[in-house]
N, C-alpha and C positions, 0 to 999 in steps of 0.2 A: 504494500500500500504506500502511494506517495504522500506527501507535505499535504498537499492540496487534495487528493482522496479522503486523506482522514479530519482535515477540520471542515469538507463539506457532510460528511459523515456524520459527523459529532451535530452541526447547527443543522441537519436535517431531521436526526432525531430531537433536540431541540423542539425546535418548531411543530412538528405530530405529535409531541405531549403536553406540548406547553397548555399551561392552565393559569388564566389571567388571576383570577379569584384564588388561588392560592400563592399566587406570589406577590397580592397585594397582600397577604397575612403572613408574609416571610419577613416582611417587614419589623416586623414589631422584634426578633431578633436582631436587631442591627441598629446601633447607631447612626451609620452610614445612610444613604441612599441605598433598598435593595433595587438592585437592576438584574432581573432575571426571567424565566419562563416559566418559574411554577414547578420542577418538575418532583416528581417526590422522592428521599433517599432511595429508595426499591429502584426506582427506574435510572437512576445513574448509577447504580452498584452494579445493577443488570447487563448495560450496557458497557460496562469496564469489563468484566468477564468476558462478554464476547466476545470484543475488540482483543484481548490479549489472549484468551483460547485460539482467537484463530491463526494465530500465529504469525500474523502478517506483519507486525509491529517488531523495530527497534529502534531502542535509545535516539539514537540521532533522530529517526522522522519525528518524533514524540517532542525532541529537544525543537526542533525545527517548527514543530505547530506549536508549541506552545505561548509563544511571544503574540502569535498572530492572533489564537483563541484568547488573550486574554489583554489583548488591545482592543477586544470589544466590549468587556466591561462588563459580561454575562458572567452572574454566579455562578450556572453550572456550566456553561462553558470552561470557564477557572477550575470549577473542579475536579470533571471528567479530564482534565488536561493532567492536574495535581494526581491523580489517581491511576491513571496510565503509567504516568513517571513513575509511581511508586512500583506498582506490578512488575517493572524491568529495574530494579535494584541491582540485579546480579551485573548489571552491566555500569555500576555507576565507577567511576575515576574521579580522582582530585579535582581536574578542570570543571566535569558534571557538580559540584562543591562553588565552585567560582562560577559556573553559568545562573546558578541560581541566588546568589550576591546581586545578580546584574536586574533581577526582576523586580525587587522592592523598588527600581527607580520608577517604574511607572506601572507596578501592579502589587497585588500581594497589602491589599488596602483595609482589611477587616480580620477582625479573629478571628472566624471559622475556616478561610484559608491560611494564616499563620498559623492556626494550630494546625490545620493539616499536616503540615510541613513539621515543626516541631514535635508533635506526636509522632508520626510514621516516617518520613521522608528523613530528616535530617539526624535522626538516630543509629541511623543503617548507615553513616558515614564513619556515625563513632565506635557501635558495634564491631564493623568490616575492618577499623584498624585502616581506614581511608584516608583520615583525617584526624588531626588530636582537637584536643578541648581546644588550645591555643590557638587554634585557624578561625574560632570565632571571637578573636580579641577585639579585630574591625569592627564587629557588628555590634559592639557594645555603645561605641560612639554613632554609630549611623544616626544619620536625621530623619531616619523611618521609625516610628515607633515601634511600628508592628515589624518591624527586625531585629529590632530590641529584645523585644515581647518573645520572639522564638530562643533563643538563647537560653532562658530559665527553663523553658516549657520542653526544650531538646534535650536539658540534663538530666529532667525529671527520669528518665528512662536509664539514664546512664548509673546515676546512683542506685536505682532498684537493681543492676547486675552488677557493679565494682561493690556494693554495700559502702563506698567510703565517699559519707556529705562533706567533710571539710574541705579540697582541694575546691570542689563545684561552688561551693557557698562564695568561698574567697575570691573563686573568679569572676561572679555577677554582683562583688558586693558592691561595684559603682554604682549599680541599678538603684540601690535603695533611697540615693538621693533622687532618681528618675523623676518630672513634670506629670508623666502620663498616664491617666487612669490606666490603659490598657498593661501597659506596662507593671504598674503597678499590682493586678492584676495576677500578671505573670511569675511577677518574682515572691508574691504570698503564694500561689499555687504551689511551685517549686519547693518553697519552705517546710509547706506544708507535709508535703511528702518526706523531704529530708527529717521532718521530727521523724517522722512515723518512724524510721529507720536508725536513727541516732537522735532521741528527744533529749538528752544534755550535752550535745554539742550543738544543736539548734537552739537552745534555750538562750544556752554562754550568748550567741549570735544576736538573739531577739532582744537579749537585754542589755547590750552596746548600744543597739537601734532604737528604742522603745521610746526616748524623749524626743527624736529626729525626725526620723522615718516617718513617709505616708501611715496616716492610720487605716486605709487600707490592703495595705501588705500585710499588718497586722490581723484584721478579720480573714484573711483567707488562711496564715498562718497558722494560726490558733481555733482555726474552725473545730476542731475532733481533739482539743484539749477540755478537760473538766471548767467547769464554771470557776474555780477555786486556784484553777491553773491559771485562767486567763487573767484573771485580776492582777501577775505578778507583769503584764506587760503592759497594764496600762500607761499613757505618758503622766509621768507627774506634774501634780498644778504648781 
């Protein structure tokens, strides 16, 4: 299948499910503008499987539709693009690491694709021994938030297999100063995890941060802590 077979592929299925009435209720998920078709998780799962059962797909055409599918600004366009990529993992390299750097400039605009990417996509780089933690030092300064946002969210996965929080913590501890709710966000989620795993070396963590830090980061950190726990991070008056 070429370039141009598979993103008229992709916006033909599109279009034969689109469902206007549910992608005005997709809405209420997003901050953002949703700009999409309606389609429902079932039918882009559906059609990922296909597309990479039949064999017709590799890495490059995938890499190659994916700029165009998501220069038009459709959610599931974005995601069936996200989720193809993911399916050919086995084919990823260092460079496939830096093509995906290059997307936050003009896509990669909401959390449900960021987390894409940070859940499945960008773990399999750390996993495979592709790439180390330190290849994401760039992305901690990026002016994208939601490139930010992947960073904590990619570790989460790394620490549930090393079992070791402190190196991950120390490397996103810039974030804590981070502006951006989403962000924000991100790095309570991550924490949160890393209690679960090591709760007094997250704790020592929480309570360096605890008069500073977003109080955001805070509620997601401490979510699945006791009532009697949490009151040890409130900020002081």
């Amino acid at each position: 299948m070429t370039t141009s077979e598979l993103v008229q592929e992709i916006r033909s299925y599109c279009i034969e499910n689109a469902d206007a009435e549910r992608a005005q209720k997709s809405q209420r998920y997003f901050k953002e503008e949703f700009v999409g078709y309606g389609l429902t998780a079932q039918q882009i799962y559906s059609k990922v499987k296909e597309l990479l059962k039949s064999g017709e797909l590799d890495l490059p055409t995938v890499l190659e539709a994916t700029p165009i599918l998501m220069e038009s600004g459709k959610y599931e366009e974005i995601t069936l693009a996200l989720l193809l990529f993911d399916g050919l993992w086995k084919q990823f390299t260092p460079e496939t690491f830096h093509t995906i750097d290059k997307w936050f400039t003009f896509s990669i605009n909401n959390w449900a694709h960021a987390d894409a990417l940070g859940m499945f996509i960008l773990p399999r780089f750390l996993d495979k021994k592709i790439i180390e933690m330190n290849d994401f030092s760039s992305w901690l300064d990026s002016p994208f938030k939601f490139q930010r946002r992947c960073v904590p969210v990619t570790l989460i996965k790394h620490i549930k297999k090393t079992r070791q929080v402190m190196p991950s913590i120390t490397f996103v501890e810039k974030l804590m100063s981070d502006l951006e709710r989403e962000v924000h966000q991100g790095i309570g989620w991550f924490l949160r995890e890393a209690w679960k795993i090591s709760p007094i070396e997250t704790e020592s963590f929480l309570e360096k941060w605890k008069d500073t830090a977003p109080r955001l980061i805070f509620q997601y950190a401490c979510e699945k802590m006791t009532a009697e726990n949490k009151q040890r991070f409130k900020r002081a008056k």
